[in-house]
N, CA, C and O of each residue as an XYZ file, in Angstrom:
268
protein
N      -7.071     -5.726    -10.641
C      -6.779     -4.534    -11.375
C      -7.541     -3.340    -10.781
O      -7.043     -2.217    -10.704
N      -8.723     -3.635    -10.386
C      -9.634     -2.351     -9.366
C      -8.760     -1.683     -8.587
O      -8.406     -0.513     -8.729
N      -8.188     -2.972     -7.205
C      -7.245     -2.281     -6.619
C      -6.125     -1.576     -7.081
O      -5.931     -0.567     -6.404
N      -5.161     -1.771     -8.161
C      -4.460     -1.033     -8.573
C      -5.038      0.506     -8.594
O      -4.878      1.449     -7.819
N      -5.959      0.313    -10.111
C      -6.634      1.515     -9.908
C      -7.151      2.393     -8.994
O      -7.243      3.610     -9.150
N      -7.500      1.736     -8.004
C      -8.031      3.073     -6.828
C      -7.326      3.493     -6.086
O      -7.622      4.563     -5.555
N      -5.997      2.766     -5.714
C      -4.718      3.311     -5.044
C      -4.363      4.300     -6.100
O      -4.819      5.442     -6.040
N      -3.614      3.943     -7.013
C      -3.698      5.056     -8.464
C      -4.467      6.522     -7.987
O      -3.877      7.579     -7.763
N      -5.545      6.351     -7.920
C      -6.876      7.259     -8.159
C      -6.171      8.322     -6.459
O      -5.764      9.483     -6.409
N      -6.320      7.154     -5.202
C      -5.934      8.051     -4.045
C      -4.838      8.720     -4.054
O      -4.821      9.910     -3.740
N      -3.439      7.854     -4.524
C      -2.451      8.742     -4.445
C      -2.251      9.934     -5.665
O      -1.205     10.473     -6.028
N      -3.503     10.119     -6.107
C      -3.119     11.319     -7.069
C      -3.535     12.725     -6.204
O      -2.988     13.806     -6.422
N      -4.447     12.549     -5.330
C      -5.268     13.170     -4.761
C      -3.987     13.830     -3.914
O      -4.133     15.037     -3.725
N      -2.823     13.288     -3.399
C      -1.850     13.648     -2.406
C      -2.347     13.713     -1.172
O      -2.438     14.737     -0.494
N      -2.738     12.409     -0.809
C      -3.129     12.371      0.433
C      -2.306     12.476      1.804
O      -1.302     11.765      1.849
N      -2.543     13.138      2.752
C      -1.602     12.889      3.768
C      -1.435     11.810      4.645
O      -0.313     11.561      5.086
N      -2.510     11.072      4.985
C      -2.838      9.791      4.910
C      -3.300      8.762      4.043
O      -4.277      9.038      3.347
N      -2.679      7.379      3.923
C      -3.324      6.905      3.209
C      -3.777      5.662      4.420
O      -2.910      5.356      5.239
N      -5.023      5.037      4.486
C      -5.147      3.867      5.682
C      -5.541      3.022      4.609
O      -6.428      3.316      3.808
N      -4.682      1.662      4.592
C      -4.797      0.568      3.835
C      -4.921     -0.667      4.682
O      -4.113     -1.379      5.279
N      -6.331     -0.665      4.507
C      -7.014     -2.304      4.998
C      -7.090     -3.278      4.171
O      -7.913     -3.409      3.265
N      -5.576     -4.520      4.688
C      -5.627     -5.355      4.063
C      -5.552     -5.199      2.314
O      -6.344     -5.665      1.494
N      -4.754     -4.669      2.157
C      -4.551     -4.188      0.416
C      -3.704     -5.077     -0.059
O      -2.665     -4.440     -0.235
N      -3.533     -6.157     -0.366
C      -3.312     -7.310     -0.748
C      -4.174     -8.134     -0.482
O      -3.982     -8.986     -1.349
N      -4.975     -8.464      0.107
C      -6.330     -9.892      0.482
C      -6.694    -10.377     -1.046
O      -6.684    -11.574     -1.334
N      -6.964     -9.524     -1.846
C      -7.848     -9.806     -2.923
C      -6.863    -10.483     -4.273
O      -7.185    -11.465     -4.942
N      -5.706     -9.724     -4.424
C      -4.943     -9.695     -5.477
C      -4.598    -11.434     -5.600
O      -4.407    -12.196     -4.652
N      -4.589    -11.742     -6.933
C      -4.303    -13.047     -7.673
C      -2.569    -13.082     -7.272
O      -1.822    -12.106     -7.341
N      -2.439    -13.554     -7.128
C      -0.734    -14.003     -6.083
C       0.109    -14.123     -8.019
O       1.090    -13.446     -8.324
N      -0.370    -14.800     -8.697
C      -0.010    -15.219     -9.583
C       0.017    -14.123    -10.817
O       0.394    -14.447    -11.943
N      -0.498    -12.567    -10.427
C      -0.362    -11.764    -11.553
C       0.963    -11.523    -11.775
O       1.627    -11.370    -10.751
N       1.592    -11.438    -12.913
C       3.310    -11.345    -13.108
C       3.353     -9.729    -12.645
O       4.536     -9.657    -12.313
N       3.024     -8.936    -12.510
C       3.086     -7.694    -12.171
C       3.504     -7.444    -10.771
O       4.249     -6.497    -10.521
N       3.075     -8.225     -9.856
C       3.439     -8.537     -8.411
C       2.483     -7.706     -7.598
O       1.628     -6.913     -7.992
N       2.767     -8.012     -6.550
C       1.080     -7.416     -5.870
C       1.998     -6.071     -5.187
O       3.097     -5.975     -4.640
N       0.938     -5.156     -5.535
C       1.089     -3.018     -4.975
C       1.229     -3.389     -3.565
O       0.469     -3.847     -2.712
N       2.891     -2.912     -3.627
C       3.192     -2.379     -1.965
C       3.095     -1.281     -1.335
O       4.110     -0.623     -1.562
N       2.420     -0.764     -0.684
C       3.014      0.651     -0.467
C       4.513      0.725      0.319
O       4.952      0.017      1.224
N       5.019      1.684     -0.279
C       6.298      1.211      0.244
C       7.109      2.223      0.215
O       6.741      3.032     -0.636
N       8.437      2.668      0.990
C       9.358      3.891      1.975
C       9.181      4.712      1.206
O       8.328      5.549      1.502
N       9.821      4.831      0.023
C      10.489      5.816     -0.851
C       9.089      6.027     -1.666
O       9.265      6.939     -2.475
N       8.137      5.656     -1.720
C       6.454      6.695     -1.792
C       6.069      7.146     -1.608
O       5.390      7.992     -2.189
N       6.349      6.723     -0.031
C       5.145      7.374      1.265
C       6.207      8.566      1.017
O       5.649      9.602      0.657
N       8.127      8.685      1.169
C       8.605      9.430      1.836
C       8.717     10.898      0.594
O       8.824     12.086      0.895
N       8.626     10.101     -1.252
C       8.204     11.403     -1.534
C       7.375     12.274     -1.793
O       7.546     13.460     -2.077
N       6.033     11.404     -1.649
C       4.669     12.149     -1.451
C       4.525     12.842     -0.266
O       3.562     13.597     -0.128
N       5.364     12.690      0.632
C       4.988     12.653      2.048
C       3.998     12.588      2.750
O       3.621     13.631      3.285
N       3.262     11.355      2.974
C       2.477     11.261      3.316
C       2.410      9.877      4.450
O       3.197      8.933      4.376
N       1.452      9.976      5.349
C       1.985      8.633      6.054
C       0.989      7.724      5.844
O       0.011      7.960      5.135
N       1.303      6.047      6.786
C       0.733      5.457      5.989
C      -0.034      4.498      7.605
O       0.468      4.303      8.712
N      -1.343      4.120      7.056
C      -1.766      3.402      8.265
C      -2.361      1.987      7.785
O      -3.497      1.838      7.334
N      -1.518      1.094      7.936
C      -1.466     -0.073      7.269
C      -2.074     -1.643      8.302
O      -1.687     -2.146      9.356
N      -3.049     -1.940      7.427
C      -3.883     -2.565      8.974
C      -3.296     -4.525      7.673
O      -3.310     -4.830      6.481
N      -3.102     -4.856      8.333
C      -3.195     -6.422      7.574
C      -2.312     -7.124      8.871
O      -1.625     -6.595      9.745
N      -2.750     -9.004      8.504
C      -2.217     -9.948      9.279
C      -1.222    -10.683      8.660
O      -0.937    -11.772      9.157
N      -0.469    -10.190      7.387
C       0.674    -10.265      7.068
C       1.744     -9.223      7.337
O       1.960     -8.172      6.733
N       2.456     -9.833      8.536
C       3.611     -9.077      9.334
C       5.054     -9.409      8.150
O       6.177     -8.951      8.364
N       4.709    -10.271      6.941
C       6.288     -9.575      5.955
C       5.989     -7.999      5.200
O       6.739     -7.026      5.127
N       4.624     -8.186      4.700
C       3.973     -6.977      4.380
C       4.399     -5.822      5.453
O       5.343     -5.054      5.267
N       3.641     -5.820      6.490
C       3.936     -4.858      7.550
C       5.915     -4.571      8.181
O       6.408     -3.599      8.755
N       6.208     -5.176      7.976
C       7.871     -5.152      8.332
C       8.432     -4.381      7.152
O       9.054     -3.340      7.361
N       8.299     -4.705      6.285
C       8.357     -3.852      4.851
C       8.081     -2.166      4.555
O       8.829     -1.275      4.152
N       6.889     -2.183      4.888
C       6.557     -1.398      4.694
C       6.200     -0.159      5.849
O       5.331      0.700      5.701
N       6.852     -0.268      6.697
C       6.005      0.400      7.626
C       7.373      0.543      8.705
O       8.066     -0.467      8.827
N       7.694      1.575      9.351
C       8.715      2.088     10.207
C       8.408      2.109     11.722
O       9.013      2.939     12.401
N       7.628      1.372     12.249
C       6.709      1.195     13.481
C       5.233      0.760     13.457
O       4.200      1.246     12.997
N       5.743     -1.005     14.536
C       4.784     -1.915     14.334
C       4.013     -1.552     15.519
O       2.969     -2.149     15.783
């Protein structure tokens, strides 16, 4: 729930970057809520881009327009 919250907290700020290390590692797989993606239609109406570091390439294929 932290992580929720502090993504929350950054994207209020309207960041133009956001760099997300590994932002899923921590999350309980099993919360019914489903684990925070950042994802197209966020980044594209905040406009902001996104620098997404993790070793889950379904995550990264998803989310991200150049690997």
């Amino acid at each position: 729930m932290r992580q929720r919250a502090l993504l929350a907290v950054a994207l209020g700020c309207g960041p133009k970057l956001l760099v997300a290390d590994e932002p899923t590692t921590a999350l309980d797989v099993t919360y019914p809520g489903g684990n925070p993606r950042p994802d197209r239609e966020l980044r594209e109406r905040l406009g902001m881009a996104l620098l997404l570091i993790s070793h889950d390439l379904g995550i990264v294929a998803s989310a991200c327009d150049r690997i």
